[in-house]
N, C-alpha and C positions, 0 to 999 in steps of 0.2 A: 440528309444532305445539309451538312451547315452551310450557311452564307454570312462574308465578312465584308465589312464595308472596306475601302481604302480611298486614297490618295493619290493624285499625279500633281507632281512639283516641278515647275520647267525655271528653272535656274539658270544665268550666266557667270562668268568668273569678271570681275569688274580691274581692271587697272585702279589701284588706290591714287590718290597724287604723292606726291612726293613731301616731306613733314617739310615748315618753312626753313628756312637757315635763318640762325642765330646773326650772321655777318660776322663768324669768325668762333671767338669761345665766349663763355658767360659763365659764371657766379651761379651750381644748382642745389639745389635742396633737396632732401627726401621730405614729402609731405603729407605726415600721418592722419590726414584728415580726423577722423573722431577724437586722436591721440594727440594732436599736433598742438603747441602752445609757440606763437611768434615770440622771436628774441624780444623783439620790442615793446611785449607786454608783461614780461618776466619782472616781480620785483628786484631791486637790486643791481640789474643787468643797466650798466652806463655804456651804449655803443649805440652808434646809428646803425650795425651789421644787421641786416633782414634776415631770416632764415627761420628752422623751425626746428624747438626739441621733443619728441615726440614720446609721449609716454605717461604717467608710467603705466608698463604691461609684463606683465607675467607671460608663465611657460606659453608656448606658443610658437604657429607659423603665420607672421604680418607680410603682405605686399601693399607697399606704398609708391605714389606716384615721385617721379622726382621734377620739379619744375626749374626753368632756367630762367637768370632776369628776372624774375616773381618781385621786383621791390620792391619793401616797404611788407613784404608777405602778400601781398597779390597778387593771387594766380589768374587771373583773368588778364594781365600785364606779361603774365611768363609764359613758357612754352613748354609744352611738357614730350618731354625729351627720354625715357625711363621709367623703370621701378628700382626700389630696392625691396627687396628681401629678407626679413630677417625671421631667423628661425632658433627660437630660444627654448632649451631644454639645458634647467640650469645642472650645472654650474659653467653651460658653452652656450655664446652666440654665434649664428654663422652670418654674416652678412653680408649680402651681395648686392653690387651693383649693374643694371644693364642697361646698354642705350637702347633705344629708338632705333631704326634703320637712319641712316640719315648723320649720327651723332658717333660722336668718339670722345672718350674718357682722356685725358692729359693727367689729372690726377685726383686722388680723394682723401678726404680728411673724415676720422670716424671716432665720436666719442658715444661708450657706452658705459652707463653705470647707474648709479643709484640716488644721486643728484640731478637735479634738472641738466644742469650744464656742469661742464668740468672748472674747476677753479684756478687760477692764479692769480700769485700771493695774497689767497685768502678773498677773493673777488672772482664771480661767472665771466667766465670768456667767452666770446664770441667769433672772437678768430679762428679760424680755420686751423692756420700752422699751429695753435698751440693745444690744438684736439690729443689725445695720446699716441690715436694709429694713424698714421701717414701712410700711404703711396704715391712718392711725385714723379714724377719726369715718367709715365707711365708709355708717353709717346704714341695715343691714339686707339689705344685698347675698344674693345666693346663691354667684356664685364671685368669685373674685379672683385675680390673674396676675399674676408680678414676672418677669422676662428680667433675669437676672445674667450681666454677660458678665466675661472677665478671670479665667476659672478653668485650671488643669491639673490634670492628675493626676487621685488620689481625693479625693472630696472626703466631708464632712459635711453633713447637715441636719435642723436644729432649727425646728419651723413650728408657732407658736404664733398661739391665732385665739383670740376674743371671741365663742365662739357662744352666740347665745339664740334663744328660742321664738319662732315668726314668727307672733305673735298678729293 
């Protein structure tokens, strides 16, 4: 006769609370933690714009948190609201963004490449509008997905979203 030892686990299902609201929409970031470099430490980069380019990283599947209001790149200041997704098997990136319950997408701004940050004329942007991939006027979404093909190497990625309170 064998004898097995076990277990009794008495569990409840717990109501989470509700994530904070923004007070409307905020300015979010994907933020690549190990990967992640603040605009505002990037040589070269003249902007007071906070945010984060994350990289560089090869073939790969990353989840990154995405924070809101994080100013200045402090997430202890922002809210974290998402992830993004990115799942690179070159020469395509898939990258996805998802709220939070709670949060809704208005729009996103997505640069990926081989540079820290994308350039204009000859100068690292930080602007959002002037990333390559847009989705604006997305009008309240949960996720969103851009397929960038035409990449090698390591690359970078800067993934800026429009998230507000899904009232």
């Amino acid at each position: 006769m064998l004898k097995a030892s076990g277990y009794y686990l008495n569990y409840c299902v717990q109501q989470c609370p509700p994530p904070p609201p923004l007070g409307g929409c905020e300015t979010g970031y994907a933020y690549g933690v190990n990967f992640a470099t603040c605009f505002l430490t990037i040589p070269g980069v003249q902007s007071n714009n906070w945010g984060w380019s994350n990289g560089p990283i090869g073939a790969g599947s990353y989840s990154w948190p995405i924070y809101a209001g994080a100013g200045q790149c402090n997430i202890g200041n922002g809210t974290y609201v998402g992830t993004v997704t990115v799942n690179y098997v070159p020469p395509t990136a898939t990258v996805t963004y998802s709220t939070l319950n709670g949060y809704v997408l208005n729009a996103t701004h997505l640069y990926v490449g081989t540079q820290i940050l994308p350039k204009k004329n000859n100068k690292y942007t930080t602007a959002p509008g002037q990333f390559p991939y847009k989705h604006e006027n997305l009008g309240g979404v949960t996720t969103d997905t851009y397929i960038i093909n035409g990449l090698s190497g390591n690359v970078y990625v800067a993934a800026h979203s429009e998230v507000c309170d899904d009232i």
